[in-house]
C-alpha positions as CSV (number, residue, x, y, z in Angstrom):
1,X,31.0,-38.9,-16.0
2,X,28.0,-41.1,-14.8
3,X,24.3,-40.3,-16.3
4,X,23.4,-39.6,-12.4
5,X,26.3,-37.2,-12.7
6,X,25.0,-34.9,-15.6
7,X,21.7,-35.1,-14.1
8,X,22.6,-33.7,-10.8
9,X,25.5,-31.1,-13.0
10,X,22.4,-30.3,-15.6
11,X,19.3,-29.7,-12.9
12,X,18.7,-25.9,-13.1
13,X,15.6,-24.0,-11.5
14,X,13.5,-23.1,-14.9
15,X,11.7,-20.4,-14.8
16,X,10.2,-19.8,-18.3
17,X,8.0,-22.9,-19.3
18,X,6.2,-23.8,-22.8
19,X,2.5,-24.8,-22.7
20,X,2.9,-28.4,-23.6
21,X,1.0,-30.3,-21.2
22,X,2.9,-33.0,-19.1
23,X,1.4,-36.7,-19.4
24,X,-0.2,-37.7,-16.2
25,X,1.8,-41.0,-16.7
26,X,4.7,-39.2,-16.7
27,X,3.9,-37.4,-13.7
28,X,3.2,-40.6,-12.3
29,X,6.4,-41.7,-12.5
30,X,8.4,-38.7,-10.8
31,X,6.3,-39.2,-8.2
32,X,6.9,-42.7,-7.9
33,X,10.5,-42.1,-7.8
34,X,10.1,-39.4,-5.3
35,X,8.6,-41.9,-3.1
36,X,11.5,-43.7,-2.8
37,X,13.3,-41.0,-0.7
38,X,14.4,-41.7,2.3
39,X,11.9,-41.7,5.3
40,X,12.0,-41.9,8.5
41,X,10.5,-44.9,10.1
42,X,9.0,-45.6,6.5
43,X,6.6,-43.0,7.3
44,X,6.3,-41.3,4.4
45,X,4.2,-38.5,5.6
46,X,3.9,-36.0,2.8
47,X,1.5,-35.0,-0.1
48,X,1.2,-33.4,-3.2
49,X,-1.8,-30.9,-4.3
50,X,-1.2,-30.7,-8.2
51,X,-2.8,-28.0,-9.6
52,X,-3.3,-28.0,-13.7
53,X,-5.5,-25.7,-16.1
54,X,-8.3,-23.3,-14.4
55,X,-6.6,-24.5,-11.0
56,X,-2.9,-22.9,-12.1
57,X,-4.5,-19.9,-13.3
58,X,-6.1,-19.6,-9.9
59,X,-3.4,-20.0,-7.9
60,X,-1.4,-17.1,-9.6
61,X,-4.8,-14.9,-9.3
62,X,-4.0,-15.0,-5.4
63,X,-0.4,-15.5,-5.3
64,X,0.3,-12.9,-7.9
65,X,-3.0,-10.7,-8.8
66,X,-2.7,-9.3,-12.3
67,X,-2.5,-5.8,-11.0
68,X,1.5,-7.0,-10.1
69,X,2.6,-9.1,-13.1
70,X,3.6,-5.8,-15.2
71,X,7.0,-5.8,-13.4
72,X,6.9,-9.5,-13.0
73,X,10.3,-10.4,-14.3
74,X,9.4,-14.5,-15.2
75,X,6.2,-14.0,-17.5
76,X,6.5,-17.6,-18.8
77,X,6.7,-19.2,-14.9
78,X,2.9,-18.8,-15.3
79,X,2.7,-21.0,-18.3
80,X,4.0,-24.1,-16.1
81,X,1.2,-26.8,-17.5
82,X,1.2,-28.2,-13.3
83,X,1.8,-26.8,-9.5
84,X,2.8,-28.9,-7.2
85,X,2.1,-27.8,-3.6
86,X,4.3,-30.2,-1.4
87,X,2.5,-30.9,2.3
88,X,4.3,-32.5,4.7
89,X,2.3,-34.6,8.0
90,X,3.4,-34.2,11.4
91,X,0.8,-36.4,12.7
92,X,2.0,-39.0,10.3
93,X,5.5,-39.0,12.6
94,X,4.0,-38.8,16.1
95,X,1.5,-41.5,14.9
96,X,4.4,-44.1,13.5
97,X,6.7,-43.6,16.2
98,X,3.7,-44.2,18.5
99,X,3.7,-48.1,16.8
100,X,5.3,-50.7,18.9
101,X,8.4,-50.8,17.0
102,X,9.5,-47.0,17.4
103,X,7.6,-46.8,20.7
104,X,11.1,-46.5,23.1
105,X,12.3,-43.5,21.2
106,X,9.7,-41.5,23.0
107,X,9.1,-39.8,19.7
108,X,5.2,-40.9,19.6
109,X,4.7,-38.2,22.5
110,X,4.0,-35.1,20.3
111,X,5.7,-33.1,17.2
112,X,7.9,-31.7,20.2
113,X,9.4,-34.6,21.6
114,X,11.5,-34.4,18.4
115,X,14.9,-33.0,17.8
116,X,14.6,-32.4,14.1
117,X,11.2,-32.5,12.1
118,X,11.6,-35.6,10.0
119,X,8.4,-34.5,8.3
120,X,10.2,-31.6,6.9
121,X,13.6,-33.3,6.3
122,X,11.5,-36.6,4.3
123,X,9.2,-33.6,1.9
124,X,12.5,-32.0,1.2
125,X,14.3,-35.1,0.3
126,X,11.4,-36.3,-1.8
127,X,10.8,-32.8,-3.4
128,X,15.0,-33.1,-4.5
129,X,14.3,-36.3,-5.4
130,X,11.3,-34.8,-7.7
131,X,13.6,-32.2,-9.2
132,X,16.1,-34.6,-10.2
133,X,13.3,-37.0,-11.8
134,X,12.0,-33.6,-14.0
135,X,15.8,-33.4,-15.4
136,X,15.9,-37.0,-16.4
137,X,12.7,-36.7,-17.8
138,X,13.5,-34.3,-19.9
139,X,11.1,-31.6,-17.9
140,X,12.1,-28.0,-16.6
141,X,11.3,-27.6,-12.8
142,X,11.5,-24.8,-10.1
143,X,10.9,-25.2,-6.6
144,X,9.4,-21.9,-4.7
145,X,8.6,-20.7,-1.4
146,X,4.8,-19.6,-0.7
147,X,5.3,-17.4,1.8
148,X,3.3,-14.0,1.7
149,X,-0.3,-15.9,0.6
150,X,0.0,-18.7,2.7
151,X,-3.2,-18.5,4.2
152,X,-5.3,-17.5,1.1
153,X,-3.8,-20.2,-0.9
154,X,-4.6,-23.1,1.9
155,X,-8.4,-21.6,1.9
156,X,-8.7,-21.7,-1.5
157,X,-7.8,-25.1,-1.8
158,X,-8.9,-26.7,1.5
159,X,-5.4,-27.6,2.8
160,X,-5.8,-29.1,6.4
161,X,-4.1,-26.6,9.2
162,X,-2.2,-29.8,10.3
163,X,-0.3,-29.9,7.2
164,X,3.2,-27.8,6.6
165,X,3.4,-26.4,3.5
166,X,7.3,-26.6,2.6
167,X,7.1,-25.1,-0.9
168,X,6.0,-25.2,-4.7
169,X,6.7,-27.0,-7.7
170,X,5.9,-25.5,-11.1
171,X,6.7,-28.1,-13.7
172,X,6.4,-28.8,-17.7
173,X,8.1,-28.4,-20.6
174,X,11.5,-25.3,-20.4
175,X,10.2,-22.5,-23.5
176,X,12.9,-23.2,-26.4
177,X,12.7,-19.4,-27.3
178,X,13.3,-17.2,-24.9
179,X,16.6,-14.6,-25.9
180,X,18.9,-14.1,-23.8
181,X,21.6,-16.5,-24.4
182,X,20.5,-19.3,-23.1
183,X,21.9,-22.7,-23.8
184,X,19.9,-24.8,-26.2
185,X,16.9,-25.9,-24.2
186,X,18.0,-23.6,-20.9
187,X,17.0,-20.2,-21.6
188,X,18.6,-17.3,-20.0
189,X,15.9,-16.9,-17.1
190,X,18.6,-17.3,-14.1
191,X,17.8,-15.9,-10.7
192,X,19.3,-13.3,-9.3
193,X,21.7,-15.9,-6.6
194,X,22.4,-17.6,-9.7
195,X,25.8,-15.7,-10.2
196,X,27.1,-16.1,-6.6
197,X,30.6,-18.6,-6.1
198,X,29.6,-22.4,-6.0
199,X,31.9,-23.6,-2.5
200,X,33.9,-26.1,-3.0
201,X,34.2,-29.4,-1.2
202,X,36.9,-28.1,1.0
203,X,35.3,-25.7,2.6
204,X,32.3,-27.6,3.0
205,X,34.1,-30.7,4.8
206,X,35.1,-30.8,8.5
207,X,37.2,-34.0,8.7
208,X,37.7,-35.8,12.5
209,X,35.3,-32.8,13.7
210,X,34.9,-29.4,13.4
């Protein structure tokens, strides 16, 4: 089995975190990696907001008051030393594909001359891409929606309204104690999907067509 193998087989959404603080230079380097996703046109048009100390504990203050963490099933998610809010820039697109090199595809009209968002396809690829560096770095990582305080969060912080917020990335250290019966290093903290039947490749390819 290749190493890029067991770190695509190994990557697991962690959702109980020690305190350990992450080296920025090591943060640094995901991120570096990420950046070598795939994008369209070279555009590149997406950002992080990482959050660490007073600025985690604030965003769980509005995401999740303290009145609501009683029945909060992953105490430890809110020890995550960083958050990672990952934007992604429409305007970046329309803008590059407004350059004279992309201009015949017609896609430097507007967002809505586009088929597909490419801004949202290029975050999500380099937000994988992120997850996968975490494993190989030895880091625990989960990726989460911010849905229901979408607004308060982007007030809080400042996010521009042109930006799309396509998710959350709490990332440090995965907590060596929890019980459960966790593997070494992997405690037991599963999600609730996390049972459902993997498909295999044959019902996932369509060969000649569909």
């Amino acid at each position: 089995m290749s190493e890029f193998a067991d770190v695509v087989r190994n990557r697991r959404m962690t959702r109980s975190f020690s305190t350990r603080p992450v080296d920025p230079t090591v943060l640094d380097s995901l991120v570096d990696l990420a950046a070598r996703s795939p994008s369209a046109g070279k555009t590149q048009g997406w950002h992080l907001v990482v959050l660490e100390g007073a600025d985690t504990a604030r965003y769980w203050d509005i995401t999740l008051p303290v009145a609501r963490r009683a029945g909060f099933r992953w105490t430890r998610l809110l020890d995550a030393p960083l958050l990672l809010l990952v934007l992604a820039d429409p305007d970046a697109y329309v803008a590059r594909y407004g350059e004279p090199d992309k201009a015949a595809t017609g896609l430097g009209a507007s967002a809505d001359a586009w088929p597909a968002p490419y801004w949202t396809i290029d975050a999500s690829m380099a937000a994988m891409t992120l997850l996968h560096a975490a494993e190989d770095a030895g880091l625990g990582a989960l990726f989460f929606g911010v849905f229901q305080r979408e607004d308060a969060v982007r007030a809080a912080l400042a996010v521009p309204d042109r930006l799309q917020m396509i998710g959350a990335i709490a990332l440090g250290y995965p907590h060596q104690d929890e019980p459960g019966g966790g593997a070494p290093g992997r405690p037991d903290t599963s999600g609730r999907s996390a049972a459902r039947r993997r498909r295999p490749p044959a019902e996932i390819i369509h060969r000649g067509g569909w």
